[in-house]
N, C-alpha and C positions, 0 to 999 in steps of 0.2 A: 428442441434439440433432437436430431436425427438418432435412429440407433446405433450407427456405428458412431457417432461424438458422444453419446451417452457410457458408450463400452470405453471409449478412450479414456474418458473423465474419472471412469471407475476402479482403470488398471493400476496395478502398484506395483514397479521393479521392485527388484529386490535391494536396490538398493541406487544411490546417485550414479555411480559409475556405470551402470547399464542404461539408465538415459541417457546419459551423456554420450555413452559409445552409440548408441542408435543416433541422437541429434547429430553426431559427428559421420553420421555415414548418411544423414541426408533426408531422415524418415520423419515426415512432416507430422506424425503421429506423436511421437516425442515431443518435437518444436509444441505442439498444441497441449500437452500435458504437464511439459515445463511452465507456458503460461497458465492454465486454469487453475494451476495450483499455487502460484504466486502472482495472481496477477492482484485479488483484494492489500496482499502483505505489502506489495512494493507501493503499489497506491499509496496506501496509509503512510508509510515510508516519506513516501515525497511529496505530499499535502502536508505531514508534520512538518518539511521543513519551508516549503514556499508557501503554504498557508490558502491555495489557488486552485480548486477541483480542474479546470481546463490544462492549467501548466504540471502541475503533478500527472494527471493523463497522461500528457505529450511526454514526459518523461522517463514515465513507466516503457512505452514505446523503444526511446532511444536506447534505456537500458538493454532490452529484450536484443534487440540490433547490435549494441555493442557486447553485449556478451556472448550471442550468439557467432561474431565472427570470430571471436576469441573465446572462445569455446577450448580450444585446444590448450588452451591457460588453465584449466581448473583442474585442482593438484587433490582435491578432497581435504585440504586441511578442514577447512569447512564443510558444513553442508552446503547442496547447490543453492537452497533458499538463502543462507547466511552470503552467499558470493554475490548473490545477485544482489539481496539487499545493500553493502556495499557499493555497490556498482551504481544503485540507484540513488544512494546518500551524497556518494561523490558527484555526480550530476546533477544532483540538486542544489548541494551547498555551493557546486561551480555556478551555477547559474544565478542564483544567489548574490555571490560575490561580482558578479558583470551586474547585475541591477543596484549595489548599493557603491558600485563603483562611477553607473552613468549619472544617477539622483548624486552622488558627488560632486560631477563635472556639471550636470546642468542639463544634459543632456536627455533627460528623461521626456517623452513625449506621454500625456494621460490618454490611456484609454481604458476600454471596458471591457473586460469578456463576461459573457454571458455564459454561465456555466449551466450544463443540463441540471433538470432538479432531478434528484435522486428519489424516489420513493422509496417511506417506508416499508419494511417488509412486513407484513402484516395478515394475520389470519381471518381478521374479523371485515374483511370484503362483503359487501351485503349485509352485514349484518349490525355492528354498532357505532357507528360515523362517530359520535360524541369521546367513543374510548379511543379510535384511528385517531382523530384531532389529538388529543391528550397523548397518545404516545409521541405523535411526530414531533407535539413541542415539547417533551421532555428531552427526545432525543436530540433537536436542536438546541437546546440547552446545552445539552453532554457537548454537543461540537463547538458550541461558542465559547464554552469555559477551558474546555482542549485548547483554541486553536489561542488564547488569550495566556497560557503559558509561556514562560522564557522555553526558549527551544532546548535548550541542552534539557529542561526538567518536563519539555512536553516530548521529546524523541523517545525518552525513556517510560516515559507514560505510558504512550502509544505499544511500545513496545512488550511492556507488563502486560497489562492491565487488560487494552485490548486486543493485542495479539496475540495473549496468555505465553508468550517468552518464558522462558527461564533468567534469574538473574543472573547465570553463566552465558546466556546465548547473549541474552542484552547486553552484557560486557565486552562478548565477543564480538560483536555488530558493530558497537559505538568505538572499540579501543579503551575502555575504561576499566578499570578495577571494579571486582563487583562490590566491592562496599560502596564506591562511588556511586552505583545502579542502586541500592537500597539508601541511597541518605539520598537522592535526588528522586526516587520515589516516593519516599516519606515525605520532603517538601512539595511535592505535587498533588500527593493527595491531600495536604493541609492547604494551597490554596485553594484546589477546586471546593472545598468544604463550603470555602467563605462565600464562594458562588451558587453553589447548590442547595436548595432546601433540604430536597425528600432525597430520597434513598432509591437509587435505580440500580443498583443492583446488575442484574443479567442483562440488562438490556444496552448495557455498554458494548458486548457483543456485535452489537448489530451497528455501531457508529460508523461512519465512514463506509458506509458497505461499494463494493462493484461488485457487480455480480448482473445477471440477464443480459440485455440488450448490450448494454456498455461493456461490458467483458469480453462477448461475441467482438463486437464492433473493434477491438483492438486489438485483439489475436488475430482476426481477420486481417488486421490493416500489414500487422507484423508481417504474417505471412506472406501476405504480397511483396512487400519488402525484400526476403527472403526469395522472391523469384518463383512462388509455387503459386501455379494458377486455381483458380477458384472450381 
């Protein structure tokens, strides 16, 4: 990361409305600060609901696109992250709803995508391969038993647990009551029990990460999108 992406990354308006007034006037600076800060949240967003590292990506992308042209739509009822998340849920559940509509008709063709592997993030590089092994397969655990969730009690999951949410924000994201958000977190962390042995703890944090290369690589893409040359 360059010094001025590093300065970008670091900067904090004061608040959503002054991003949004810069993105609205064109400042590609904003555009990249909107994504770095929600590019891991929308992901996770939309892997909890299509279940598919490569199509949640791609997703993440068209939200970025469609909110950015309608940009001039956000009122602050929400925060910008809560808008966007939104925008990313609907997109997903829509696309969603076109794949169990074609598997209805028949019309499904199989295929495969190959999704990048993600690496763990990890400190012990060089140094203890036996402990690196043991975390990745705990943390693949944490995602298998996530993504083996009913959706409505893994959205909320994701949204708790790993996003560290509030049961207010979760509520406000999903449209639910927040009692709904606590008795649908409560059943979710009584299934994942039944899956889980040991006790991981913090390292749920780190589930589903984007962040490095693939972060870069889709803010980039946005941008292009957007018309601003490299």
């Amino acid at each position: 990361m360059s010094t001025n992406e590093a300065r970008i990354f670091e900067e904090r308006p004061s608040d959503d409305w002054a991003l949004v007034t810069r993105a609205l006037a064109h400042d590609k600076d904003a555009f990249q600060l909107i994504m770095r800060r929600n590019n891991q949240r929308l992901y996770r967003v939309a892997r909890t609901i299509v279940g598919d590292d490569v199509e949640a990506e791609d997703i993440v992308q068209e939200t970025y696109v469609r909110a950015f042209k309608n940009l001039g739509g956000f009122r602050g009822a929400s925060s910008l992250s809560t808008w966007l998340c939104r925008i990313a849920i609907n997109e997903a559940r829509g696309r969603l709803r076109k794949r169990r509509r074609a598997a209805a008709s028949g019309f499904v063709q199989a295929t495969t995508a190959q999704a990048e592997v993600i690496p763990f993030p990890s400190n012990s590089d060089g140094g203890d391969p036996e402990r690196a092994m043991a975390q990745r397969q705990i943390l693949k655990l944490v995602e298998q038993a996530t993504d083996n969730l009913p959706e409505n009690f893994r959205a909320v999951f994701v949204a708790r647990v790993i996003e560290g949410m509030s049961a207010e924000e979760t509520a406000a994201l999903l449209d639910v009551p927040p009692q709904t958000v606590k008795t649908r977190l409560h059943r979710a962390r009584a299934l994942l029990r039944k899956e889980l042995d040991a006790k991981i703890g913090p390292i749920l944090l780190d589930a589903f990460p984007f962040a490095g290369r693939r972060c870069d690589r889709l803010t980039a893409a946005v941008l292009k999108r957007l018309g601003f040359d490299e």
